[in-house]
C-alpha positions as CSV (number, residue, x, y, z in Angstrom):
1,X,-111.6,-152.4,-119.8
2,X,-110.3,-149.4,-120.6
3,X,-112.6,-146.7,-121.3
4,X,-111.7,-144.4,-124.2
5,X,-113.6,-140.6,-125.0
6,X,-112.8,-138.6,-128.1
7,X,-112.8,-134.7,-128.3
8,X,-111.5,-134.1,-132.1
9,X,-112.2,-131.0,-133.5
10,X,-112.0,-129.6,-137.0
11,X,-110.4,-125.8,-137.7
12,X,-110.1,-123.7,-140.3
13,X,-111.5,-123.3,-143.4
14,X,-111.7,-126.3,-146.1
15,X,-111.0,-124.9,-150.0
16,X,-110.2,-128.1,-151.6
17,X,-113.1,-129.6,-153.5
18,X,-111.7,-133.3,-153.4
19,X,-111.6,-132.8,-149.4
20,X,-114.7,-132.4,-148.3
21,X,-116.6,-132.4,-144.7
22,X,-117.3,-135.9,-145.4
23,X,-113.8,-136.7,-146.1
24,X,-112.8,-135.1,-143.1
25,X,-115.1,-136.9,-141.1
26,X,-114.3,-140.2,-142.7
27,X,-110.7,-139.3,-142.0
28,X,-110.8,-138.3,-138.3
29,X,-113.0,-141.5,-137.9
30,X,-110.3,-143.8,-139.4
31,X,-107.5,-141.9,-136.7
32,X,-109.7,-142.5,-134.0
33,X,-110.2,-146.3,-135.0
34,X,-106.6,-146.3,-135.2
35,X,-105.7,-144.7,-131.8
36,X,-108.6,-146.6,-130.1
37,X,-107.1,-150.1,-131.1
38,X,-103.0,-148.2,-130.3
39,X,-104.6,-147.4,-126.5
40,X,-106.2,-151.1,-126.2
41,X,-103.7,-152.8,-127.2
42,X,-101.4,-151.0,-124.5
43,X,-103.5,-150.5,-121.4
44,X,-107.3,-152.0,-122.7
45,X,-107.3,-154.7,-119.7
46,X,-104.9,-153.1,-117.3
47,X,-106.5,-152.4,-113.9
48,X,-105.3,-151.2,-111.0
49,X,-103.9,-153.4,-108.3
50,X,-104.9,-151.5,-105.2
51,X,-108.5,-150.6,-106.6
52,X,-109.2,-153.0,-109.4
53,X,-110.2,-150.2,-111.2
54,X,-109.3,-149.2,-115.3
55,X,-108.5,-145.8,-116.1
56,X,-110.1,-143.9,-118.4
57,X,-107.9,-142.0,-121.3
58,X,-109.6,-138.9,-122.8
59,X,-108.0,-138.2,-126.2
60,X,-108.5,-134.2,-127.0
61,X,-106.8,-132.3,-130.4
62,X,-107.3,-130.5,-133.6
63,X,-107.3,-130.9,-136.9
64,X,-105.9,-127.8,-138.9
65,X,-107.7,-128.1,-142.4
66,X,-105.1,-125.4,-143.1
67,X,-101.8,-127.3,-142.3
68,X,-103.6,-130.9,-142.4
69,X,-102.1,-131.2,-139.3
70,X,-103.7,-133.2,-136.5
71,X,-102.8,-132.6,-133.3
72,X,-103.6,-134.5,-130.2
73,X,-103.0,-135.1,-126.3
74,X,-103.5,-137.5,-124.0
75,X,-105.6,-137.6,-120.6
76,X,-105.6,-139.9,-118.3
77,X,-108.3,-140.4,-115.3
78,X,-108.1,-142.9,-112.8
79,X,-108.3,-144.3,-109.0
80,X,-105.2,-142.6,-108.0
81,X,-101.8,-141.5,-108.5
82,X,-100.1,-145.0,-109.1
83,X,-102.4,-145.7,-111.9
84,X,-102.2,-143.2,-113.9
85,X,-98.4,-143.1,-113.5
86,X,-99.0,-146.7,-114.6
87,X,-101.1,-146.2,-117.7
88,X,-99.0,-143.2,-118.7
89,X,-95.9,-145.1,-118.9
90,X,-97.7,-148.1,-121.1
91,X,-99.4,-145.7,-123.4
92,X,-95.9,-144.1,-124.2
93,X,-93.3,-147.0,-124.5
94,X,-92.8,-147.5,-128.5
């Protein structure tokens, strides 16, 4: 199975009451839930045919308390080239 590492971080600084760290957190955990199931549902049980080996997709970004913006990229590691070629075309067909 896929594996899947997170690397979300929070910026700025936070003056709404009603949006606290806890929020936050709860929010960022929710969008990690979400793009967890988006990235198994694509490539979860994909594994390469040379090496029988799953990639791994590191998801790294930033969430501006500022613009309430989150932004995110995808890695991909894997056994070679073809995968990751491979997973990066599954992980972005709509």
């Amino acid at each position: 199975m896929t594996e899947i590492t997170f690397n979300i971080t929070v910026d700025g600084e936070n003056d709404d009451p009603l949006f606290d760290a806890t929020a936050v957190d709860d929010m960022i955990d929710s969008t990690r839930t979400q793009i967890r199931q988006h990235i198994l549902k694509r490539v979860g049980d994909l594994k390469c045919d040379q090496h029988a080996q799953a990639a791994r997709v590191i998801v790294s970004g930033t969430y501006s308390l500022e613009s309430e913006q989150l932004e995110i990229q995808y890695g991909i590691e894997a056994c070679c080239n073809a995968m990751i070629m491979k997973t990066a075309a599954l992980l972005g067909k709509m």
